[in-house]
Chimera marker file (.cmm) of the C-alpha trace (Angstrom):
<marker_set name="trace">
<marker id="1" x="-11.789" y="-7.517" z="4.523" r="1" g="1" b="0" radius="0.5"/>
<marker id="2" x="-12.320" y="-3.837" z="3.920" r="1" g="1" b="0" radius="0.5"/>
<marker id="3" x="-9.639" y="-3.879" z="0.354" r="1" g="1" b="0" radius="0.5"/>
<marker id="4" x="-10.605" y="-5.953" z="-2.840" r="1" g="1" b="0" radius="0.5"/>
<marker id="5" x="-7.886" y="-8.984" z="-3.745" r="1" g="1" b="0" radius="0.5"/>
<marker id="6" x="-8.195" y="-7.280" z="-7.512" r="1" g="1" b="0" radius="0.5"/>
<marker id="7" x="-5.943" y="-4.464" z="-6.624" r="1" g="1" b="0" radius="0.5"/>
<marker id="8" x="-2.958" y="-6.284" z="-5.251" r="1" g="1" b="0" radius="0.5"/>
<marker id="9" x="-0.635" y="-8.862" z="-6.697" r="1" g="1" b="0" radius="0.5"/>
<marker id="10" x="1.682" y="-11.357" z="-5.514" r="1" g="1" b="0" radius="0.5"/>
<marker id="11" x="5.122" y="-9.890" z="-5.649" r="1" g="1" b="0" radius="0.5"/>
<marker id="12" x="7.765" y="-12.694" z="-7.998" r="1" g="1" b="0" radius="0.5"/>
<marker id="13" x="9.512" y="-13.343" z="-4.716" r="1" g="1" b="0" radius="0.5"/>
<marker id="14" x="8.256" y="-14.164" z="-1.072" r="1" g="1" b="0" radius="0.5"/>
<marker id="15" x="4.619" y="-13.966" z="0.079" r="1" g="1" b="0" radius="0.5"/>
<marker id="16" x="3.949" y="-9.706" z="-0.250" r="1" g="1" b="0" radius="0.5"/>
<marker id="17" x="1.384" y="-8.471" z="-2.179" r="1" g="1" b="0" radius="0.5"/>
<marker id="18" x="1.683" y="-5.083" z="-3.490" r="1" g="1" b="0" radius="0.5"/>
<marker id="19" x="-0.998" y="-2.803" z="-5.386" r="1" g="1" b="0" radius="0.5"/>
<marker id="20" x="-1.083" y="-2.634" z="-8.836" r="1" g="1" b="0" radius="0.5"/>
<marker id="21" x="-4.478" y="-0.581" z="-9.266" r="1" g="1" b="0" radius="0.5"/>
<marker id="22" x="-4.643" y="2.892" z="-8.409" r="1" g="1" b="0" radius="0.5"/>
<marker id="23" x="-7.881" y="2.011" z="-6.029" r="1" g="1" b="0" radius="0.5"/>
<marker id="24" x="-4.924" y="-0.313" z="-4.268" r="1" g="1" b="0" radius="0.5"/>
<marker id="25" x="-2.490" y="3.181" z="-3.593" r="1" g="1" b="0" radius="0.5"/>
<marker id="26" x="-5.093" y="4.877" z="-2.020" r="1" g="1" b="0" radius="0.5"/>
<marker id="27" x="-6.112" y="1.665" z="0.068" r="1" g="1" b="0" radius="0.5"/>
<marker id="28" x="-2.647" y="1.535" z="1.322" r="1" g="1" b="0" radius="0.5"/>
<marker id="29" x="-2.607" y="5.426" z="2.001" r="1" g="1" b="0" radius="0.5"/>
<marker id="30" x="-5.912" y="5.338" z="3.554" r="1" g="1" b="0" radius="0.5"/>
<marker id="31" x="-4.453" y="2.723" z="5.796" r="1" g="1" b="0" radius="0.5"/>
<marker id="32" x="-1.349" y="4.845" z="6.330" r="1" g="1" b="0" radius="0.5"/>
<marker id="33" x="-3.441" y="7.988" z="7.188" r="1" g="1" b="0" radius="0.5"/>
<marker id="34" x="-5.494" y="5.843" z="9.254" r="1" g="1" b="0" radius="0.5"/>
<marker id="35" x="-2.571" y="4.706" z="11.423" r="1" g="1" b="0" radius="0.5"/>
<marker id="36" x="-0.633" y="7.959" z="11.467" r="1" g="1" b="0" radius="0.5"/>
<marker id="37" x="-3.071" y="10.628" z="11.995" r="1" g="1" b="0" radius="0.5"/>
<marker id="38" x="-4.619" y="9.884" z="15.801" r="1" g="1" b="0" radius="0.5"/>
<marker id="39" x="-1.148" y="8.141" z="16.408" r="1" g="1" b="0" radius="0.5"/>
<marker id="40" x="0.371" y="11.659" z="16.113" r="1" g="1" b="0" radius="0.5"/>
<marker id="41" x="-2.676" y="13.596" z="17.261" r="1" g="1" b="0" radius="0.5"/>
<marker id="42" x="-2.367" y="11.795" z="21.003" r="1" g="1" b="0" radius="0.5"/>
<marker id="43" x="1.150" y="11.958" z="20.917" r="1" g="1" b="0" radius="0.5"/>
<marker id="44" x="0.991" y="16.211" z="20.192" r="1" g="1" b="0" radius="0.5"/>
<marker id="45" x="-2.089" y="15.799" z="23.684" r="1" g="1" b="0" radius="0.5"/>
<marker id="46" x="0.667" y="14.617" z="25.600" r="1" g="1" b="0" radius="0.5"/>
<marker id="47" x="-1.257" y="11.014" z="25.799" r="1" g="1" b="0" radius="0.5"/>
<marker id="48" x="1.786" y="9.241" z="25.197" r="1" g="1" b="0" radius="0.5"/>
<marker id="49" x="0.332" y="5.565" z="26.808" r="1" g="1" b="0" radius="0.5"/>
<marker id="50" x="-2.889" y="5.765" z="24.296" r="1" g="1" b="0" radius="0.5"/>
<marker id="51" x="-1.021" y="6.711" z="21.527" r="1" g="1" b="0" radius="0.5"/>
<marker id="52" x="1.221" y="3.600" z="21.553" r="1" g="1" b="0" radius="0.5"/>
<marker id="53" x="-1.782" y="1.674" z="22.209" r="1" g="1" b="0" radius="0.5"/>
<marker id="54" x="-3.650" y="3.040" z="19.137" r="1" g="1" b="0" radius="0.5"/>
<marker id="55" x="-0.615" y="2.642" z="16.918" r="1" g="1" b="0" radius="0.5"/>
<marker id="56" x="-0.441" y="-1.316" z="18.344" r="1" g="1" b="0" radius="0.5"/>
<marker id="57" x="-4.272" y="-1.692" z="17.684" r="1" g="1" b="0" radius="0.5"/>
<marker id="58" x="-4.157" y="-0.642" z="14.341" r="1" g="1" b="0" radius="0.5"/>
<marker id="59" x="-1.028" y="-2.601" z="13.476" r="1" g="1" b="0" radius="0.5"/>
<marker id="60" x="-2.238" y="-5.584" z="14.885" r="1" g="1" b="0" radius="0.5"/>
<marker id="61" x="-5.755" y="-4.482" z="12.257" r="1" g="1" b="0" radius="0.5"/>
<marker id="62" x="-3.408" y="-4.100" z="9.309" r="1" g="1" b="0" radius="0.5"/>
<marker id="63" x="-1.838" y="-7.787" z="10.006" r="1" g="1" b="0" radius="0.5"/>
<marker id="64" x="-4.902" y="-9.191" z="9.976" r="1" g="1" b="0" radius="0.5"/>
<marker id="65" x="-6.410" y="-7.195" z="6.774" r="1" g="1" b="0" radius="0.5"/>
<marker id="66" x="-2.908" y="-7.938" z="4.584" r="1" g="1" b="0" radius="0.5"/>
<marker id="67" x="-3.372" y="-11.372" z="6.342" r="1" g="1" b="0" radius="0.5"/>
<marker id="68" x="-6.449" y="-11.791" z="4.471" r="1" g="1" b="0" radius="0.5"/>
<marker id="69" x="-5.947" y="-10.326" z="1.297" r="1" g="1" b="0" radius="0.5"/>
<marker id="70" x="-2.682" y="-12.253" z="1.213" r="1" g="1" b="0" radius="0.5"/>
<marker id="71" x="-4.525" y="-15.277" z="0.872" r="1" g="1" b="0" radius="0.5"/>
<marker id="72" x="-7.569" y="-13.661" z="-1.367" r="1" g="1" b="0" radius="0.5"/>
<marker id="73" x="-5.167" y="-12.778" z="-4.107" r="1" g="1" b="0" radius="0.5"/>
<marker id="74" x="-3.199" y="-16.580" z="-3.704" r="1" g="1" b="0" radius="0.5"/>
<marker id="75" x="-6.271" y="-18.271" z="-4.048" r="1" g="1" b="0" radius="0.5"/>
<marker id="76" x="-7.625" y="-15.303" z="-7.073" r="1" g="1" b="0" radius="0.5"/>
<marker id="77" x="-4.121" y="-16.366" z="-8.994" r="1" g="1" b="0" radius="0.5"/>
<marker id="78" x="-4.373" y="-20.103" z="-8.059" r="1" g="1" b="0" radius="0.5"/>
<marker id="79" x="-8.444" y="-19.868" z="-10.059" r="1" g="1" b="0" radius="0.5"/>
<marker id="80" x="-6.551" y="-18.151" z="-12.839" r="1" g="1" b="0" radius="0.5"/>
<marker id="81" x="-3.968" y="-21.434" z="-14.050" r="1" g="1" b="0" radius="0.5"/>
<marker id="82" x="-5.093" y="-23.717" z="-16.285" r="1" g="1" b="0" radius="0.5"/>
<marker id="83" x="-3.994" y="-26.929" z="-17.823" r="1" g="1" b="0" radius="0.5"/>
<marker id="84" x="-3.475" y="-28.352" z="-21.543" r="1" g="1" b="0" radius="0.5"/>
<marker id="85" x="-5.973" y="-31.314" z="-21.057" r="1" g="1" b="0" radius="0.5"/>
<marker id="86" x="-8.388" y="-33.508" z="-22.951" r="1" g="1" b="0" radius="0.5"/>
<marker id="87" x="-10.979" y="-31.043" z="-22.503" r="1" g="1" b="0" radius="0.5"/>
<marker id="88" x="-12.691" y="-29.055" z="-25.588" r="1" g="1" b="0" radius="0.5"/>
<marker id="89" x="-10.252" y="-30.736" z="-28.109" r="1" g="1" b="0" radius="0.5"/>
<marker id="90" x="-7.157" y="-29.734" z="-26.642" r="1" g="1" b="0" radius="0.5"/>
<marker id="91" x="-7.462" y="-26.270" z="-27.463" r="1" g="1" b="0" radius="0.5"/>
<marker id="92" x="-6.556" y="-23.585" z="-24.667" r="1" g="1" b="0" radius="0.5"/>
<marker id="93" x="-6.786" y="-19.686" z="-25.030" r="1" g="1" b="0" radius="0.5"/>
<marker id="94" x="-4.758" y="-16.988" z="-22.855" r="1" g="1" b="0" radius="0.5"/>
<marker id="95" x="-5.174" y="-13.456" z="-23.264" r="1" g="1" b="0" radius="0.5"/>
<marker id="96" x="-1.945" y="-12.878" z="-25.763" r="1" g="1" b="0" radius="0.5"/>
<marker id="97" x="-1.909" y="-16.300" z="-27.168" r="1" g="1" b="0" radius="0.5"/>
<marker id="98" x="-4.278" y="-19.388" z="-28.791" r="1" g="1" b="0" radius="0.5"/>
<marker id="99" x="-2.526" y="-22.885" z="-28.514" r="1" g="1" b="0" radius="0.5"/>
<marker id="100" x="-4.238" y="-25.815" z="-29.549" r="1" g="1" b="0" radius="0.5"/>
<marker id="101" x="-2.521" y="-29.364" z="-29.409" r="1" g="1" b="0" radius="0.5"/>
<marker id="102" x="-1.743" y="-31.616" z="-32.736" r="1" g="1" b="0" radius="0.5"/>
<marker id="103" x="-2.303" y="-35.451" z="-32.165" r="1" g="1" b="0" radius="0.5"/>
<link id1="1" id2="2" r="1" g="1" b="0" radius="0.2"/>
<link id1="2" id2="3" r="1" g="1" b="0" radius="0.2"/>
<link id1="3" id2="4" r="1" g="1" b="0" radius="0.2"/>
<link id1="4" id2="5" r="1" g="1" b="0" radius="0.2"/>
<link id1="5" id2="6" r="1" g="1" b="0" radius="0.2"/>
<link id1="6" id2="7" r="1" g="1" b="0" radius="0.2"/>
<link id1="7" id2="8" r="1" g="1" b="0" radius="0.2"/>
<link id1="8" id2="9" r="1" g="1" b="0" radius="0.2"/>
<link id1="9" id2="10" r="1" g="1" b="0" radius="0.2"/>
<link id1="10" id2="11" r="1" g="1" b="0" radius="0.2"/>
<link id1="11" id2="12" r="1" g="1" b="0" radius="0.2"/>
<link id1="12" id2="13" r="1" g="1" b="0" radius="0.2"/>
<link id1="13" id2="14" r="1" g="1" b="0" radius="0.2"/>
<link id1="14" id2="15" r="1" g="1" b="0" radius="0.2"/>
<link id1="15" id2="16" r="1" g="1" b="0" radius="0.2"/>
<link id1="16" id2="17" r="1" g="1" b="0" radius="0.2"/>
<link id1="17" id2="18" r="1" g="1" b="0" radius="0.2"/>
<link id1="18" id2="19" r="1" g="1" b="0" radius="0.2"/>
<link id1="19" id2="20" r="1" g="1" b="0" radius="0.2"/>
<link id1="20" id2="21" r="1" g="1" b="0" radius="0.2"/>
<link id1="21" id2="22" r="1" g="1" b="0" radius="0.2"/>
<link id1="22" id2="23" r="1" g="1" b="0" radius="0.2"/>
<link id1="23" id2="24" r="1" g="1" b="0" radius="0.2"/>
<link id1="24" id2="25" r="1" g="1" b="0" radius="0.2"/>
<link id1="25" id2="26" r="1" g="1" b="0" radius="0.2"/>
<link id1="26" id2="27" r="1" g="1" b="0" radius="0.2"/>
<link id1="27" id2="28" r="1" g="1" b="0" radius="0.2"/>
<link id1="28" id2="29" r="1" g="1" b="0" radius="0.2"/>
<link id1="29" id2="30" r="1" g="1" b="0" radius="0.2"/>
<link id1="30" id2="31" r="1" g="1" b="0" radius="0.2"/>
<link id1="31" id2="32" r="1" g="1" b="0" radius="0.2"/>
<link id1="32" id2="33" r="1" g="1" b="0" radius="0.2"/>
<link id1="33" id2="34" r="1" g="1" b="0" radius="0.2"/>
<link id1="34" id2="35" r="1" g="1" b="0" radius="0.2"/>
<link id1="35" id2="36" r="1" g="1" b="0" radius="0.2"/>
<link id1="36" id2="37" r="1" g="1" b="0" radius="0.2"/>
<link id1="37" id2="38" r="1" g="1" b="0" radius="0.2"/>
<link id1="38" id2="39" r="1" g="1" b="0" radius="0.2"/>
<link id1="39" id2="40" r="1" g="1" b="0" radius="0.2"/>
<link id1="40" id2="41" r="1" g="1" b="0" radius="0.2"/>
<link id1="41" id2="42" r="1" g="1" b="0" radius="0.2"/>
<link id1="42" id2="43" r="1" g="1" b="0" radius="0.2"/>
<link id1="43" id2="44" r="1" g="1" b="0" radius="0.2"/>
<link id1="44" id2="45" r="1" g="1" b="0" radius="0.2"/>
<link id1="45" id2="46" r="1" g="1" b="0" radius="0.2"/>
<link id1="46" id2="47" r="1" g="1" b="0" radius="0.2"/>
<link id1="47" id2="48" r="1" g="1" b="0" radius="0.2"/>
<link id1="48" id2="49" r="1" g="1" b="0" radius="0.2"/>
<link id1="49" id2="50" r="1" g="1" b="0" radius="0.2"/>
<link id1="50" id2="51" r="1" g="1" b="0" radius="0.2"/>
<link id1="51" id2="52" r="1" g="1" b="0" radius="0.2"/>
<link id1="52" id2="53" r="1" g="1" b="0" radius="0.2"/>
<link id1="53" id2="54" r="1" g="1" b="0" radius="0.2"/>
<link id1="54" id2="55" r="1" g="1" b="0" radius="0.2"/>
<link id1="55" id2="56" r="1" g="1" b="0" radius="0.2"/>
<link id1="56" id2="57" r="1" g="1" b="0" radius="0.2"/>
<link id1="57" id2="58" r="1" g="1" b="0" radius="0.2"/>
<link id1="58" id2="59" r="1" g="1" b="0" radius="0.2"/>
<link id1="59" id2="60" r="1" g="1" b="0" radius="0.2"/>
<link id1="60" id2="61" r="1" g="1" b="0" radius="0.2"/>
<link id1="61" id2="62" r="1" g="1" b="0" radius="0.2"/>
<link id1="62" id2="63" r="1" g="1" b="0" radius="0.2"/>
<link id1="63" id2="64" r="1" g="1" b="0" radius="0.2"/>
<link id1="64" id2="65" r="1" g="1" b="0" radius="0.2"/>
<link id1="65" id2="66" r="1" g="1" b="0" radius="0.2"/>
<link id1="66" id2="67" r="1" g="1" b="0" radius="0.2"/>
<link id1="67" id2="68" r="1" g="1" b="0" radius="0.2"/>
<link id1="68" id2="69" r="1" g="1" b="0" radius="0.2"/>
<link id1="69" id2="70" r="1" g="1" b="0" radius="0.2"/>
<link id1="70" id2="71" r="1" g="1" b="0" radius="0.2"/>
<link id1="71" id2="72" r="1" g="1" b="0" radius="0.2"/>
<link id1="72" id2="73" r="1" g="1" b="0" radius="0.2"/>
<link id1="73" id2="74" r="1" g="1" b="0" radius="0.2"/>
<link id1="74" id2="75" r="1" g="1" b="0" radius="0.2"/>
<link id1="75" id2="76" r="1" g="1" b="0" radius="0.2"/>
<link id1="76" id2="77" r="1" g="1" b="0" radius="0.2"/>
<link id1="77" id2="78" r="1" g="1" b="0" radius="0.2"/>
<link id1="78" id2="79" r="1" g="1" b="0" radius="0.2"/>
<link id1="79" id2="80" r="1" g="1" b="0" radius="0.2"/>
<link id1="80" id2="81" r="1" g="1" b="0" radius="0.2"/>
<link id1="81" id2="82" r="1" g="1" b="0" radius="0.2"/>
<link id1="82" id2="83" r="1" g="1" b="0" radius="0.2"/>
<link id1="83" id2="84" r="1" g="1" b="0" radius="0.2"/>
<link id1="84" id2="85" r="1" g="1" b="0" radius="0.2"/>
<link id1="85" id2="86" r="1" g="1" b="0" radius="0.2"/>
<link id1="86" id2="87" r="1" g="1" b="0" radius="0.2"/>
<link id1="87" id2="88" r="1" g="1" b="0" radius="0.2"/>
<link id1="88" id2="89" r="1" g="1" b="0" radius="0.2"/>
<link id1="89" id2="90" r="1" g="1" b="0" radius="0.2"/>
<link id1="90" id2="91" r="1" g="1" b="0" radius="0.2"/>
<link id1="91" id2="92" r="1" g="1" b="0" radius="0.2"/>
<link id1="92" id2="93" r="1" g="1" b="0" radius="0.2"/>
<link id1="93" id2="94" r="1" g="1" b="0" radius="0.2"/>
<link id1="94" id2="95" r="1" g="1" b="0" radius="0.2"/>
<link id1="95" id2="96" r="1" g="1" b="0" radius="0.2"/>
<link id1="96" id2="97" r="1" g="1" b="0" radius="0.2"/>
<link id1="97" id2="98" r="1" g="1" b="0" radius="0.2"/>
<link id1="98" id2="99" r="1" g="1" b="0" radius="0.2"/>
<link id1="99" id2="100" r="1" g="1" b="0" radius="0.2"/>
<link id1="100" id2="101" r="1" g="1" b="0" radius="0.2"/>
<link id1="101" id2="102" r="1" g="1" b="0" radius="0.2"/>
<link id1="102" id2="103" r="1" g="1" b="0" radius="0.2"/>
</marker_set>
């Protein structure tokens, strides 16, 4: 995995990710450049065949690399609930907000 889970997020609906870091935009543009540039650069040759196959190859390379940071940002958001519990007196702490539990 060439991207870092940190710069995407789960989108509220469906299983996307999207970035949400500026090192995530560039990522996805690198990608995009990546794909586009020796897809068009075989295609202005005249090596129609190749570039079709280089624009499948790198498809199929993006699948796999969203695959994969698809599931690194699940699992990164999964580590990142926690429960009310019995555990140091009841009292849990988010970033915005201090609860603590009254018997």
């Amino acid at each position: 995995m060439l991207g870092n889970a940190k710069w995407f997020a789960e989108k509220q609906m469906g299983k996307q990710i999207s970035p949400v870091t500026w090192q995530g935009w560039a990522y996805v543009l690198a990608w995009g450049g990546a794909m586009a540039g020796p897809f068009v650069a075989l295609l202005a040759r005249g090596q129609n065949p190749e570039a079709f196959l280089w624009l499948t190859a790198s498809a199929a390379a993006l699948w796999r690399e969203t695959k994969t940071l698809r599931t690194a940002v699940r699992r990164r958001s999964e580590a990142e609930l926690f429960y009310i519990g019995d555990d140091e007196a009841s009292r849990i702490a988010t970033e915005n907000y201090d609860f603590s539990l009254k018997a």
